[in-house]
C-alpha positions in Angstrom: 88.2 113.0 106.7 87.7 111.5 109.8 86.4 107.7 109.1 86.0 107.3 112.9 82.6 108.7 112.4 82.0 106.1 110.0 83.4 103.2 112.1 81.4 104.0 115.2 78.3 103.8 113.1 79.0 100.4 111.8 80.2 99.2 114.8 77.0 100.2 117.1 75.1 98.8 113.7 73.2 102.4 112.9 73.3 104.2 109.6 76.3 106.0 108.4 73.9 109.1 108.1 76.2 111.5 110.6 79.3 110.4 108.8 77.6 111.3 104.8 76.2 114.9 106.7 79.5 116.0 107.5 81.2 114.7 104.3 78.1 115.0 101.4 78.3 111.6 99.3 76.9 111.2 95.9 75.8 107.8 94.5 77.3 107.9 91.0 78.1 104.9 88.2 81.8 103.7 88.2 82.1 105.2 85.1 80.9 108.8 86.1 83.2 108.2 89.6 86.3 108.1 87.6 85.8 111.4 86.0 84.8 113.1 89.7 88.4 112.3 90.9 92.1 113.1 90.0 93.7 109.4 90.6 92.7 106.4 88.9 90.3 104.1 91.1 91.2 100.9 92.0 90.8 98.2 89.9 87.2 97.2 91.5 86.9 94.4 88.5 89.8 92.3 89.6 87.3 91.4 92.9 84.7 91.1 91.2 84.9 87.4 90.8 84.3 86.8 94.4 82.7 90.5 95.4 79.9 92.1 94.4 79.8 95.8 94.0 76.9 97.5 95.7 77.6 100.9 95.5 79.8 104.1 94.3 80.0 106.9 95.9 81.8 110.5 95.7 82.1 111.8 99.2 83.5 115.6 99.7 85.9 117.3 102.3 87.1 120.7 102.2 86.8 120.7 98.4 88.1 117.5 97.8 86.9 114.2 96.6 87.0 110.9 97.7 85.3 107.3 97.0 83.4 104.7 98.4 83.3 101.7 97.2 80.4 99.1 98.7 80.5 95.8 98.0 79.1 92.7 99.3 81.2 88.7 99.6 78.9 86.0 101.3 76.2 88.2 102.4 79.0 90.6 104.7 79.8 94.0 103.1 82.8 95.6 103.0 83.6 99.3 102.5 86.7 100.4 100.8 87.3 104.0 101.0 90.1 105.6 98.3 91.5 109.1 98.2 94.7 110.9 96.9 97.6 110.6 98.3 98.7 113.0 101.1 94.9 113.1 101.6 94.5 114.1 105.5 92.3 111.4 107.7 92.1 109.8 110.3 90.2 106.8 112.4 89.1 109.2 115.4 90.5 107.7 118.8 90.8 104.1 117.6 94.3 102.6 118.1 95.8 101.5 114.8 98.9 98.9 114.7 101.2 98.2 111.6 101.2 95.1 110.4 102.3 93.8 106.6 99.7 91.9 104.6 100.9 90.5 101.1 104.1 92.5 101.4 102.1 95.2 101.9 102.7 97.8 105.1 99.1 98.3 106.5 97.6 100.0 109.2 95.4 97.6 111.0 92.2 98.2 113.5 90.9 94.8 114.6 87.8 95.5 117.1 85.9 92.5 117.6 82.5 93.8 115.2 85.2 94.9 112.5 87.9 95.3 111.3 89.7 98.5 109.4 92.6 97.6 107.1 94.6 101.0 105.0 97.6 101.0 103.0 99.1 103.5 100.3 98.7 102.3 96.2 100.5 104.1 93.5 98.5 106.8 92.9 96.2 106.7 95.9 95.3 105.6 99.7 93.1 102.6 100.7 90.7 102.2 103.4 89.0 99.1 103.6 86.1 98.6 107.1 84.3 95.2 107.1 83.3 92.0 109.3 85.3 90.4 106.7 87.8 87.2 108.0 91.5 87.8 107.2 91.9 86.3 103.9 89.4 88.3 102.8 91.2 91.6 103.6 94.6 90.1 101.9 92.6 89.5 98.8 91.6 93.3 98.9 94.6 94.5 99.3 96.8 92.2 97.3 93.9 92.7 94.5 93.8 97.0 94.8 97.6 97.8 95.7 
């Protein structure tokens, strides 16, 4: 999965629509997500307190599945992508850096519209894109690892 194609879109503020063509998205229920995937989603509830969960979705590559997970903290939204891991993807040409956030080893892309934060679970891999500030992002990933 290439979330570059995703990225751009946000950042040049247009719809994600090239990104769900190549990799078809279903809006499902959290419930009905679960049972689309082979890994146990993240535990979306724990944010819940300060985010609101907008959407679920069940995007495809190459026969397998991945989620999105769209939710919404202070009127700015925040995507948080989750796939199996050993999953292959990539952010297109944009530079990633390491950096640790709440112990946590994370690949970081800061552009000045948004920012990309991904690091490995348990059971599964974590993208997270938003115009979140960077508490917000340690939250996430403190919350989901």
């Amino acid at each position: 999965i290439d979330y570059g194609i995703f990225f751009d879109a946000l950042r040049s503020e247009t719809s994600p629509r090239s990104f769900y063509e190549r990799y078809p998205a279903q809006v499902m229920q959290f419930a009905e997500a679960q049972q689309a995937v082979n890994f146990p989603l993240a535990a979306i509830t724990a944010l819940l307190d300060s985010f609101q969960l907008d959407c679920v979705r069940v995007l495809e590559c190459n026969g397998v599945k991945c989620i999105q997970l769209t939710c919404r903290k202070n009127g700015k939204v925040v995507n948080i992508f989750q796939h199996e891991l050993g999953q292959a993807w990539t952010l297109g040409q944009y530079p990633v850096a390491r950096a640790p956030i709440c112990n946590v080893e994370c690949l970081l892309v800061n552009a000045k519209e948004l920012t990309a934060v991904s690091w490995q679970g348990s059971a599964s891999e974590f993208l997270a894109v938003g115009q979140l500030p960077p508490q917000d992002f340690a939250q996430i990933v403190q919350t989901l690892r």
